[in-house]
Structure formats: structure tokens, C-alpha cells
N, C-alpha and C positions, 0 to 999 in steps of 0.2 A: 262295498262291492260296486263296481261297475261292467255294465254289459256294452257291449260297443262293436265295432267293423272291427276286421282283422287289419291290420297295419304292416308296415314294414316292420319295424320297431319291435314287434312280437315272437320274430323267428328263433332269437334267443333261446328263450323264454321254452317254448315251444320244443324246437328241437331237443333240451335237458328231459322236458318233460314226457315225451316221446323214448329218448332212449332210456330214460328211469324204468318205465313197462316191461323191457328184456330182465334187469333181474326180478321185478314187481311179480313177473308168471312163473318162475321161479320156483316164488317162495307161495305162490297162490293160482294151481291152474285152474281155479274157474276163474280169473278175471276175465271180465268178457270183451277180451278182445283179442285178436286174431295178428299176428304178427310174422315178416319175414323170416326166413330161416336164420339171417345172420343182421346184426344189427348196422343199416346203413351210414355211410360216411357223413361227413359234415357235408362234402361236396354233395352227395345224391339229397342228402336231405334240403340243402341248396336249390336241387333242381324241383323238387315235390315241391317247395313253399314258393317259387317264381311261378312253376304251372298253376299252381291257386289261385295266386292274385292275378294271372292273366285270366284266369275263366271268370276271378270275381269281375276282375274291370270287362273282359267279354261279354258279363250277365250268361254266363252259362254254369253259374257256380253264385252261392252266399253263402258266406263266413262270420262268423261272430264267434269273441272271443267274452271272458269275463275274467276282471282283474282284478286283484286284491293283492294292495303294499302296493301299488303299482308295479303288477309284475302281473302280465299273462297266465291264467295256472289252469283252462279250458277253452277248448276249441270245440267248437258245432259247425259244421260245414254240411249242406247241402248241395252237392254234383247232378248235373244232366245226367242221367240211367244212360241215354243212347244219344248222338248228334243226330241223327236219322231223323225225318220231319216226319215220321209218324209217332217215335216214342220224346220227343223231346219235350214231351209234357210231365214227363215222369221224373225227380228229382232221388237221388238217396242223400238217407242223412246219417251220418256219422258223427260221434261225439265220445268227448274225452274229457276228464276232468283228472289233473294233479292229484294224488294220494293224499296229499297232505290237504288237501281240501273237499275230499269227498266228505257227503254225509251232510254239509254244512247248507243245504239247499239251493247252491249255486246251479243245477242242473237246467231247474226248471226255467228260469227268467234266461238261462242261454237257448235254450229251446224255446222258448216262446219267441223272441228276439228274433230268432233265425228261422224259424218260421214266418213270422212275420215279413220278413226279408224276402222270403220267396213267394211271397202272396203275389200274383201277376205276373209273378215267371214261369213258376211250377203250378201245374192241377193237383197232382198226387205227389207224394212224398213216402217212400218207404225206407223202410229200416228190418236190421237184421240184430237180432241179443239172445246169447245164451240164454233157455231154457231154465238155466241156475241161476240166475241173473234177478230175480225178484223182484229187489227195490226198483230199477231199471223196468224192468214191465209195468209196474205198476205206476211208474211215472207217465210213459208211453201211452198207456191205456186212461191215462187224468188228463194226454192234454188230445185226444181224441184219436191218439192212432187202435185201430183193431185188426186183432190176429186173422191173418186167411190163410197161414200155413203155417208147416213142421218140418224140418228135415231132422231126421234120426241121423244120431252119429255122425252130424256136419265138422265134427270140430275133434280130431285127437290129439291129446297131449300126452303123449310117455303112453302109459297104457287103457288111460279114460279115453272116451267118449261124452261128449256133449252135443247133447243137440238145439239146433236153433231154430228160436221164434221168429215167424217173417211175419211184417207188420204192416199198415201204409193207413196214412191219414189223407183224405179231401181235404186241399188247399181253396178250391174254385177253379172259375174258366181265368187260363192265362190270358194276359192280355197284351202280350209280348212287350210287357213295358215293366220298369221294376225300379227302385227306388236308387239314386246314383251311386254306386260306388265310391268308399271311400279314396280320395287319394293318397299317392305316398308317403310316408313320414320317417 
């Protein structure tokens, strides 16, 4: 296993792993993740992964990925909550790991990493997980995020309801300075 910056070289990877989740929810609607109505093109998904790496190389954004066979099979990103210079201390973190790799404890050293990444960029860091979502809280809640809300019935699929846990961990005081991004490859 390797933990590492997001790259060029990764979108592949990434993009498979992404549209895999359309039938993934499917066959399982509490995965906990929240997806378009209809599954984006190679092209939009083209534009998602250029606007990433401009926010990474921006520093308005950190990415980390973790590889295994050398092949990309999770992505953690943290994004500015708002550009506004009153919230852009505020980061959210979003995170995904390959199926075929869940369980395996790749989670945590990606979230540690990418946190780490946003120490001096970010003060807060929040996140949002399915209520069902278990193993996932209880990660969240070991690497110091805690619950400060609930939304009921945030999430319907077919005829459930699931609601979600909103989370946020202290990074520290940013210091508008942040660790170089990776270049292209």
C-alpha cells in the first residue's frame, strides 16, 4: 500500500472506480454515498478531475489517493466549504475507496495523509456519512472528527430514507501556507 498526492496518472483509475458506485447502489442502497441522477461522461468527468487539480495546485483543495498493484483504488479530498474570506477556513472531506478494497484498512492512513495535507490550510474539516454507515463513523470518530448534527431523511433511495451524520474535526489556526503540491505526471 502506498498513500500519496493525487496525480495525473490517477484519473483512470479513478474515473472506473467512480462509475463502478452506479451499479455498486444498486445492489446495496445504504452505501454511503450520494450520487448523480445519471452516470457522468468521460468528458464531465474530465472536467471534475482538471477542477481538482487546479484547486489542489490553487491550495484551495488536498487530495490524496492510496494505491495498491499500482493502481489508484481511493481518493480523500478535502475542498474549501466557501471561497468567501469569512468561511474559507472551513474544508469538507470526502472520501471513497474501491470495493474490491474496502475493509482492508486503507481508509485510515488515507485520511490521516489528507489531513495532514490540510494542516495550515484548513482550521475545520467536516464531513457528512450515512447514519448506517458504522464502520465509517467509527473511523471518523478514532481520527477525532465529532458529531454536532442529524439530518432525518437526508438521503432517499427508491422508497428508504437514510439519514445523515454531520461531523467536523479541528485542524488548528491556518496559516495560509500548505505543503507544495504535487506536480504533474
Amino acid at each position: 500500500m502506498t498513500v500519496r498526492d493525487l496525480t495525473w496518472r490517477d484519473f483512470p483509475a479513478l474515473v472506473e472506480d467512480y462509475w463502478a458506485l452506479y451499479d455498486e447502489v444498486l445492489q446495496d442502497p445504504e452505501l454511503g454515498i450520494t450520487l448523480f441522477p445519471k452516470r457522468p461522461t468521460l468528458g464531465e468527468e474530465a472536467e471534475w478531475f482538471a477542477r481538482l487539480y487546479r484547486q489542489v495546485q490553487d491550495r484551495e483543495a488536498v487530495a490524496g489517493v492510496v494505491e495498491e498493484e499500482g493502481r489508484a483504488v481511493g481518493l480523500c479530498t478535502i475542498r474549501r466549504k466557501n471561497p468567501t474570506r469569512e468561511a474559507a477556513h472551513v474544508g469538507v472531506l470526502g472520501i471513497s475507496i474501491a470495493k474490491a478494497w474496502r475493509g482492508k484498512g486503507l481508509g485510515r492512513p488515507l485520511m490521516q495523509h489528507t489531513l495532514d495535507r490540510g494542516r495550515g490550510l484548513f482550521e475545520l474539516v467536516e464531513l457528512c456519512a450515512f447514519a448506517t454507515n458504522a464502520r465509517a463513523l467509527a473511523l471518523y470518530e478514532s481520527l477525532g472528527f465529532r458529531r454536532w448534527g442529524l439530518q432525518p431523511r437526508a438521503t432517499r433511495r427508491g422508497d428508504r430514507y437514510i439519514d445523515e451524520v454531520y461531523m467536523q474535526l479541528e485542524l488548528g489556526t491556518a496559516t495560509g501556507t500548505s505543503p507544495p503540491p504535487a506536480g504533474p505526471e
